[in-house]
C-alpha positions as CSV (number, residue, x, y, z in Angstrom):
1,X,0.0,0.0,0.0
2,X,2.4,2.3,1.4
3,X,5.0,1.7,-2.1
4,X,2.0,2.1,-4.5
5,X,1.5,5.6,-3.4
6,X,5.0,6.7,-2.7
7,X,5.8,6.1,-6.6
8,X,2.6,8.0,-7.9
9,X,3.1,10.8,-5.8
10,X,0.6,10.2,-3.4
11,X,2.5,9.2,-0.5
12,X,0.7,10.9,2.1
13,X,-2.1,8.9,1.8
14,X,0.1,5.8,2.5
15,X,-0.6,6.7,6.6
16,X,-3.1,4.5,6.3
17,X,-0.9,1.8,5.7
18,X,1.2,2.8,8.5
19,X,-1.3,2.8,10.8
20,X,-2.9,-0.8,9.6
21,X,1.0,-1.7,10.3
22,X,1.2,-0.3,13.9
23,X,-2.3,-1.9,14.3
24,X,-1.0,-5.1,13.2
25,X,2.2,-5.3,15.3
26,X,0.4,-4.5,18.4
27,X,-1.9,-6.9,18.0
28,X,0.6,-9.6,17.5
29,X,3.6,-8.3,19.8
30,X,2.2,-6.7,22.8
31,X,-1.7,-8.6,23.1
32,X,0.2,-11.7,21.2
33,X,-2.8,-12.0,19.3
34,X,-2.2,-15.1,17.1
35,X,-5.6,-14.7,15.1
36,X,-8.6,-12.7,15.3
37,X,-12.5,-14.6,15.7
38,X,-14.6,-13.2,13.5
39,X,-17.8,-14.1,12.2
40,X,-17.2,-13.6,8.7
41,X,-17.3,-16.7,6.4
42,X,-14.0,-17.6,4.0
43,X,-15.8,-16.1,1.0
44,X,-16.4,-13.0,3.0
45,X,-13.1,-12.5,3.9
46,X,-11.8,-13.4,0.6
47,X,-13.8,-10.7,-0.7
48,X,-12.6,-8.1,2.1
49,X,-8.7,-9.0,0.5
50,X,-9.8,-8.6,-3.0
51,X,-11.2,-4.8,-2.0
52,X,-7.9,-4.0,0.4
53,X,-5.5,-5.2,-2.1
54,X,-7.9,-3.4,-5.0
55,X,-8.5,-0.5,-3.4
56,X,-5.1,1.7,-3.8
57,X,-5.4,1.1,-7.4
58,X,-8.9,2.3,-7.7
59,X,-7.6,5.3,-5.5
60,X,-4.9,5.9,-7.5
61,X,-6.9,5.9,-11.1
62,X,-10.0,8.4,-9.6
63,X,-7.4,10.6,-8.2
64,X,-5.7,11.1,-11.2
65,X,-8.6,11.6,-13.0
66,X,-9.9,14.0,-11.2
67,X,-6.5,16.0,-11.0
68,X,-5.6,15.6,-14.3
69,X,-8.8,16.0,-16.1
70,X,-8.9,19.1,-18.7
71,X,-11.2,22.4,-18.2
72,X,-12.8,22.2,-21.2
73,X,-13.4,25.8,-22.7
74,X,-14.0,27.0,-26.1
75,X,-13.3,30.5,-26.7
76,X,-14.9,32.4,-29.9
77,X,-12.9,35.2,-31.2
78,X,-14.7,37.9,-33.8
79,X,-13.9,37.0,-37.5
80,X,-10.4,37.1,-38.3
81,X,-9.4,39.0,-35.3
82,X,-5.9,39.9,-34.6
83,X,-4.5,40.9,-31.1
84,X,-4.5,40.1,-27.4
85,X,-7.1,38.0,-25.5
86,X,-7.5,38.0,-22.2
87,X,-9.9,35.4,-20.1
88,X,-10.6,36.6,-16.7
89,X,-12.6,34.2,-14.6
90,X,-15.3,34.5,-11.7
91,X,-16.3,37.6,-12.5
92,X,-20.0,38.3,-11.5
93,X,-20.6,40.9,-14.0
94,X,-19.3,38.5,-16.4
95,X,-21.0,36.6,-19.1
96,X,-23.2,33.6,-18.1
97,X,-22.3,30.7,-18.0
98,X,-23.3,29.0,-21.6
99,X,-21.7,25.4,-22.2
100,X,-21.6,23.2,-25.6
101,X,-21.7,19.8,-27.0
102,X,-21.1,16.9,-24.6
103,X,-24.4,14.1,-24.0
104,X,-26.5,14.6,-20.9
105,X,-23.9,16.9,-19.5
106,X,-20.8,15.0,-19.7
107,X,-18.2,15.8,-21.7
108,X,-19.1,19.5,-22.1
109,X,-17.3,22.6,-22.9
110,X,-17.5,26.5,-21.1
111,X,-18.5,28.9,-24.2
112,X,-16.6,32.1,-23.9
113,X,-17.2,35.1,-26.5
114,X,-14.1,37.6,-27.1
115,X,-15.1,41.1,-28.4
116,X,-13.3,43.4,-30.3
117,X,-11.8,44.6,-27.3
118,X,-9.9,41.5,-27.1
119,X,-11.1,40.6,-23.4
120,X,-13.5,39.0,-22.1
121,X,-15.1,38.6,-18.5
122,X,-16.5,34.9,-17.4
123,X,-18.9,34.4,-14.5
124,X,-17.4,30.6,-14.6
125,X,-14.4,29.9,-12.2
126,X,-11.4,28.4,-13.2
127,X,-11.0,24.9,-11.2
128,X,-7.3,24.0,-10.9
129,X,-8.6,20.4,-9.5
130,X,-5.5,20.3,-7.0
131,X,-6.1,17.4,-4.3
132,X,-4.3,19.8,-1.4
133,X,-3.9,17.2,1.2
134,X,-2.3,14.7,-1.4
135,X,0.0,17.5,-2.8
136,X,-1.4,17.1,-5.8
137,X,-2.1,19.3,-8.8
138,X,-2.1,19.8,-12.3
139,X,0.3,22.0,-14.0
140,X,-1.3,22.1,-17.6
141,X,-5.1,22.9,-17.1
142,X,-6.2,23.8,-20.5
143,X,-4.3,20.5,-21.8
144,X,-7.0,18.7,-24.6
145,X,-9.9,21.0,-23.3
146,X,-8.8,24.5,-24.8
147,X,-10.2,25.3,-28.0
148,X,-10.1,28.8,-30.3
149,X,-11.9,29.7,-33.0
150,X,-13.4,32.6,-35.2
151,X,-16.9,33.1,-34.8
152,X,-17.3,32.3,-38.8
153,X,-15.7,28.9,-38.5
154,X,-17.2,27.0,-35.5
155,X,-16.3,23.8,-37.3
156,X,-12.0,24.1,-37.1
157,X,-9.8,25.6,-34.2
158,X,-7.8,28.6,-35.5
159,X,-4.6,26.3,-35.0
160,X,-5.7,22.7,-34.1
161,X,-4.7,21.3,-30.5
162,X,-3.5,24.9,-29.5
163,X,-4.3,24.4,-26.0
164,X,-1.7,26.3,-24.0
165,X,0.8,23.4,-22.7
166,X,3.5,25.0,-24.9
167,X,3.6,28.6,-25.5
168,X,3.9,28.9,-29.2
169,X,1.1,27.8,-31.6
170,X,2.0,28.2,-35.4
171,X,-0.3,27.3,-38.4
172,X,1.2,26.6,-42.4
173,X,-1.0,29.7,-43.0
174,X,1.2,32.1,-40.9
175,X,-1.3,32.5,-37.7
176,X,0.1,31.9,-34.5
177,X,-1.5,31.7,-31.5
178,X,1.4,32.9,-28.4
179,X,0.6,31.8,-24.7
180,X,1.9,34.4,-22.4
181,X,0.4,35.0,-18.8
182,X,-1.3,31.7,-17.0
183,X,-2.7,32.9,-13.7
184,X,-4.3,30.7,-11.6
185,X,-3.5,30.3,-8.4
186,X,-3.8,33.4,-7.2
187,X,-5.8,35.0,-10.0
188,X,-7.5,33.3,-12.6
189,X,-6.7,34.6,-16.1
190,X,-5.7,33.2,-19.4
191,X,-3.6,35.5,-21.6
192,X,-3.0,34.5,-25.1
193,X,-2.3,36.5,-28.4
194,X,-3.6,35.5,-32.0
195,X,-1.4,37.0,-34.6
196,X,0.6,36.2,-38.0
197,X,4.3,35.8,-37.3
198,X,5.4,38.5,-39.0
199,X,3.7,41.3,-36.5
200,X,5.4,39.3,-33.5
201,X,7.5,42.4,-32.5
202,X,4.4,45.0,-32.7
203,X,3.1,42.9,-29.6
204,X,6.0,41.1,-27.7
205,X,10.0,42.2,-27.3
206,X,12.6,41.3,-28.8
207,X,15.8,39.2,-28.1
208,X,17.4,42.7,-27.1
209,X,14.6,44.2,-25.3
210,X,13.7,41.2,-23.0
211,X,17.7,40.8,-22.3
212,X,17.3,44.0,-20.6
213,X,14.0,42.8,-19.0
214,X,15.6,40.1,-17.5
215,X,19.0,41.6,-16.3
216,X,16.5,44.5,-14.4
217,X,14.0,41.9,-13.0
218,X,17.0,39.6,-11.9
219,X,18.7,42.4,-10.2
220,X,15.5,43.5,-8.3
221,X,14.3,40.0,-6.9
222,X,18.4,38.6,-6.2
223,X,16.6,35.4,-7.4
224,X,17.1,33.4,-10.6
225,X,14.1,33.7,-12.8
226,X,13.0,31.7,-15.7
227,X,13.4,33.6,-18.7
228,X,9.5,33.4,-20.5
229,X,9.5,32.6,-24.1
230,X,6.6,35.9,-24.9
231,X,7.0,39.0,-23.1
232,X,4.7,42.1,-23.6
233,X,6.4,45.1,-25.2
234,X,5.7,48.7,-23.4
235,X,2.5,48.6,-25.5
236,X,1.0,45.7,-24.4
237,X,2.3,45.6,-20.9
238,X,-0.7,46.4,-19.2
239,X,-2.6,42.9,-19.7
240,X,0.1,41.8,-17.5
241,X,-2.1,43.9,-14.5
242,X,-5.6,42.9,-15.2
């Protein structure tokens, strides 16, 4: 029990096997208990084994099910829109919640409608489905369950499968779709930008410009910090606050 969940992460849950083990002992060692009368038949008993010996396994799969499950959203964009889009979550002046597709309620996907403005406020919250007391919690939300597309083509994603696990989305047409804020711990918001490649420096910096970013952000923190892939030119900069 206790090596099942120490190799899938879930070792804290492996206390109960600990405590069946100190239960055990001190049954056997200090009350020198050699076998316990029960009133259970052989079948019975079998039956309890098969669901103790069964049962980290079953824990196992629905916990990672649950944790790693997608948040299935489909965001419609005006037709052929260019520029930012920002997602901000649990707002209650937000749109409504309005879901898609799916049968009898499985399987279905949040509806979220960009306007020209490029951003868009969502009365749904954003569930990160972290299992706190197991430590666990999934780093790629929007993985298979974010989907784009222009109001005029509901039928095919802007760029197929460009869900947000890697920041840089790029059709044989020239649209790209750039990942570059992912909020949600401490405030849910999804930040991505829909543009051909050729106008990447009207939105983000350049190799230059984000050199400088870095050194000045590593000199104020003293701590090493990743280097993103996308950063926001001086233009753009203020999606980074919303």
């Amino acid at each position: 029990l206790m090596i099942s969940f120490i190799f899938t992460n879930l070792w804290r849950i492996s206390i109960i096997g600990i405590i069946l083990l100190l239960v055990y002992f001190f049954l056997k060692i200090v009350c020198k208990k050699k076998k316990i009368v029960t009133k259970l038949t052989k079948q019975q008993l079998q039956l309890w084994d098969f669901i103790l010996v069964i049962l980290p396994f079953v824990y196992v799969l629905l916990a990672s099910w649950y944790v790693w499950r997608p948040y299935k959203q489909t965001i419609i964009l005006p037709k052929n829109y260019e520029g930012v889009v920002a997602i901000q979550y649990d707002r209650p002046n937000g749109q409504k919640e309005k879901w898609t597709g799916g049968f009898l309620g499985i399987g279905t996907s949040r509806v979220i409608e960009v306007d020209n403005t490029g951003i868009a406020k969502t009365q749904f919250k954003f569930h990160n489905n972290a299992i706190p007391f197991l430590g666990a919690k999934q780093n790629y939300q929007n993985k298979g369950g974010l989907k784009i597309y222009y109001e005029n083509d509901l039928n095919n994603e802007i760029i197929k499968d460009a869900d947000g696990k890697y920041a840089t989305y790029e059709s044989n047409k020239g649209i790209c779709v750039f990942f570059s804020e992912s909020r949600h711990q401490y405030d849910p918001i999804i930040i991505f930008t829909v543009a051909n490649k050729k106008h990447y420096n009207y939105f983000f910096m350049n190799k230059k410009e984000k050199d400088i970013w870095m050194y000045k952000k590593q000199k104020k923190s003293n701590f090493y910090i990743e280097e993103p892939t996308h950063v926001f030119n001086e233009k753009f900069n203020y999606y980074n606050n919303l």
